[in-house]
C-alpha positions in Angstrom: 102.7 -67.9 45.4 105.5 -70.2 46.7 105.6 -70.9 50.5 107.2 -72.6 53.3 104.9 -74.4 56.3 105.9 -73.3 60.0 104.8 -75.0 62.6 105.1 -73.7 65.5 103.3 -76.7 67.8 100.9 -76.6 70.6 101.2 -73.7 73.2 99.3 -72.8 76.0 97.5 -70.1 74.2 98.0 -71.5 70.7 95.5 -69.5 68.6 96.4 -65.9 70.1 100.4 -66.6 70.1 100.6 -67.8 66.7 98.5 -64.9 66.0 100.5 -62.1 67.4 103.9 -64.1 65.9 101.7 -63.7 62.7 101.3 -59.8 62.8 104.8 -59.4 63.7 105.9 -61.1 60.8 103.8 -59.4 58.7 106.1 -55.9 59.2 108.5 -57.5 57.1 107.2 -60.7 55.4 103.9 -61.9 53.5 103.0 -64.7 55.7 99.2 -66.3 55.9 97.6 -68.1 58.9 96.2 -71.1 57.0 95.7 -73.7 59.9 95.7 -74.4 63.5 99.3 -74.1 64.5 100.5 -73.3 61.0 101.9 -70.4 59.1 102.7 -70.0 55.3 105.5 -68.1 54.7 105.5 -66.7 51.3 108.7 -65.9 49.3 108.6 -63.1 46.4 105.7 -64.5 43.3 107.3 -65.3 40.1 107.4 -63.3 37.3 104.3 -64.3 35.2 102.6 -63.7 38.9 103.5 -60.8 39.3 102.3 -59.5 35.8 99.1 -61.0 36.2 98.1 -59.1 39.1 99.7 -56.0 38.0 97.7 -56.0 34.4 93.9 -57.3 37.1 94.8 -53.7 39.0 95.8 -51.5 36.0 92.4 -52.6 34.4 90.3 -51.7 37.4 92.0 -48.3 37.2 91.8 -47.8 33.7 87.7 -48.8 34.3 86.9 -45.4 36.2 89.2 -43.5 34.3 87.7 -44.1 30.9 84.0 -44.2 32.3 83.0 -48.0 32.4 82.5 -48.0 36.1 81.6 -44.6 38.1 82.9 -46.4 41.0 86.9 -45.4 42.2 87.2 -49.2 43.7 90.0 -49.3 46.1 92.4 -52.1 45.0 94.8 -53.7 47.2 97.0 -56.1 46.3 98.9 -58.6 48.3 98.7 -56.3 51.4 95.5 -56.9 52.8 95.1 -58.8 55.9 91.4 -60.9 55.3 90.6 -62.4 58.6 88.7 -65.4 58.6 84.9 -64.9 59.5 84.9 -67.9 62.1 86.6 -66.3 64.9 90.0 -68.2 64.7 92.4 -65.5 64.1 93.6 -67.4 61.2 93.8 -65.5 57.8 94.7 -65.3 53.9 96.2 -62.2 52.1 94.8 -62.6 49.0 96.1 -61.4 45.8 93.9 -59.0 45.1 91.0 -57.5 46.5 88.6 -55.2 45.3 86.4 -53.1 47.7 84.2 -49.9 47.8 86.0 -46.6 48.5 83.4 -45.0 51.4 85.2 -47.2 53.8 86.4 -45.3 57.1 88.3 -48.1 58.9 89.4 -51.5 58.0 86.4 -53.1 59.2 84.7 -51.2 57.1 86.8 -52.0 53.8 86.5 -55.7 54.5 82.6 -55.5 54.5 83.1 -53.4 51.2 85.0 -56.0 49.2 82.8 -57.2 46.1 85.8 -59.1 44.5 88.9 -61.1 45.9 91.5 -63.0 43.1 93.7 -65.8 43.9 96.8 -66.3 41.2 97.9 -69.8 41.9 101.3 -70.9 42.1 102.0 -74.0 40.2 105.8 -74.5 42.2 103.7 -74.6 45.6 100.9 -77.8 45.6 99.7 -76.4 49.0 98.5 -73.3 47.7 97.4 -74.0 45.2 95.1 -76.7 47.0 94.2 -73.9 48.9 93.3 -71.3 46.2 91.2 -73.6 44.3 89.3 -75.3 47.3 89.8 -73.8 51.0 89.7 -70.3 50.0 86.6 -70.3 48.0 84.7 -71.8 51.1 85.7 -69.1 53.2 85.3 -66.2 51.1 81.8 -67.6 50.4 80.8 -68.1 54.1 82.0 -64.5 54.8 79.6 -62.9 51.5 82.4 -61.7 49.7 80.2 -61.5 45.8 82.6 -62.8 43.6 85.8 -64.7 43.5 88.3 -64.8 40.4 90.9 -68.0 40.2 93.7 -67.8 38.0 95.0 -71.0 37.1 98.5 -70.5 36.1 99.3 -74.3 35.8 96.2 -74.5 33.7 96.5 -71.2 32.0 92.5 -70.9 32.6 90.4 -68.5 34.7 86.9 -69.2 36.7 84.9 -66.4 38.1 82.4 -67.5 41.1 79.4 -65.7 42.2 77.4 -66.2 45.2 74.3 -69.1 44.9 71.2 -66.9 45.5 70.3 -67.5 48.9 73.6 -69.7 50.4 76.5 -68.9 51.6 78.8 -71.1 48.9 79.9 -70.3 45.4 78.8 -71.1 42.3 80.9 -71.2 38.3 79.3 -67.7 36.8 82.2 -67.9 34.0 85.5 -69.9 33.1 87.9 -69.8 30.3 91.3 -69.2 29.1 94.1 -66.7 29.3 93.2 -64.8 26.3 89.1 -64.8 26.7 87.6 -61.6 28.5 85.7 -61.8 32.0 83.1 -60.0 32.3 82.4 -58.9 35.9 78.7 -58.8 36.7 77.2 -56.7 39.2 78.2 -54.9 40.4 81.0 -54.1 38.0 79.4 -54.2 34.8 82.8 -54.3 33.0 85.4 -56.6 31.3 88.6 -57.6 32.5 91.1 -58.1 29.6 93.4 -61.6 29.4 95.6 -60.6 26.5 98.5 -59.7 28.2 98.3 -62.7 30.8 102.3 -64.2 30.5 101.8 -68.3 30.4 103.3 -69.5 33.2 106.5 -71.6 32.5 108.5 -74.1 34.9 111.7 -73.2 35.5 
């Protein structure tokens, strides 16, 4: 997803003003706290972005519906706030995320997810920096199970899964637009490529 940095400085209370600026924004824009003293404002994703994140949530549907999964995952996409787990007030709003459905309160949801996806957004080098290296350390520290990269520049996918016993990710499965993923546990279903667009620069 394209973005634009903004900096706001150093204040006297740097972390929690940026913050609350942050949530403010978020009423009316997508906006991610990425850094101390910097905000990524997002503009609207492109069109083969868009599609690619639209066919990732109609699959998941489609996966209870038809019986591969008994599980109703909740699927949110591009609207969930995911705080990072060091206590900075920074945070992403990921793509996609997958969580359980038992989940009362948002604290609850975030220590439901089993599956966050990043689309990357070949137009924007910083996030896409981010999406392939940054994020992935921080979704690995906090225990979130798996985490899907879309490489639209590429036009390739890797799925990481937790290392048994760290905190860090490892490559479970990579290939190309095209090629199913098969979500391990605790999915235990295939998401389908087919009708991933290539991504073309405009």
């Amino acid at each position: 997803m394209s973005e634009r940095a903004l900096s706001l400085g150093n204040q006297d209370n740097g972390v929690l003003d940026l913050r609350s600026f942050a949530d403010q924004l978020l009423e009316t824009t997508r906006v991610e706290y990425v850094d101390e003293g910097v905000l990524l404002v997002m503009t609207p994703p492109g069109f083969e972005h868009g599609m690619i994140v639209r066919s990732i949530v109609r699959v998941m549907a489609i996966a209870y519906h038809t019986a591969l999964t008994s599980v109703d995952w909740v699927v949110r996409a591009g609207d969930f706030q995911w705080d990072l787990p060091d206590q900075s007030g920074r945070f992403y709003v990921p793509d996609v995320v997958v969580t359980l459905p038992e989940a009362r309160d948002t604290a609850e949801q975030r220590e439901g997810i089993s599956l966050v996806v990043e689309v990357t957004s070949p137009k924007s080098p910083d996030t896409v920096l981010n999406d392939r290296r940054t994020k992935p350390v921080q979704y690995a520290k906090a225990g979130i199970p798996l985490y899907l990269l879309v490489d639209q520049e590429r036009g390739t996918w890797t799925l990481h899964a937790l290392a048994d016993g760290w905190a860090r990710y490892q490559v479970a499965a990579e290939g190309a637009y095209g090629e199913k993923i098969h979500l391990p546990e605790p999915f235990h279903f295939d998401l389908t490529t087919d009708d991933w667009p290539k991504y073309e620069l405009r």
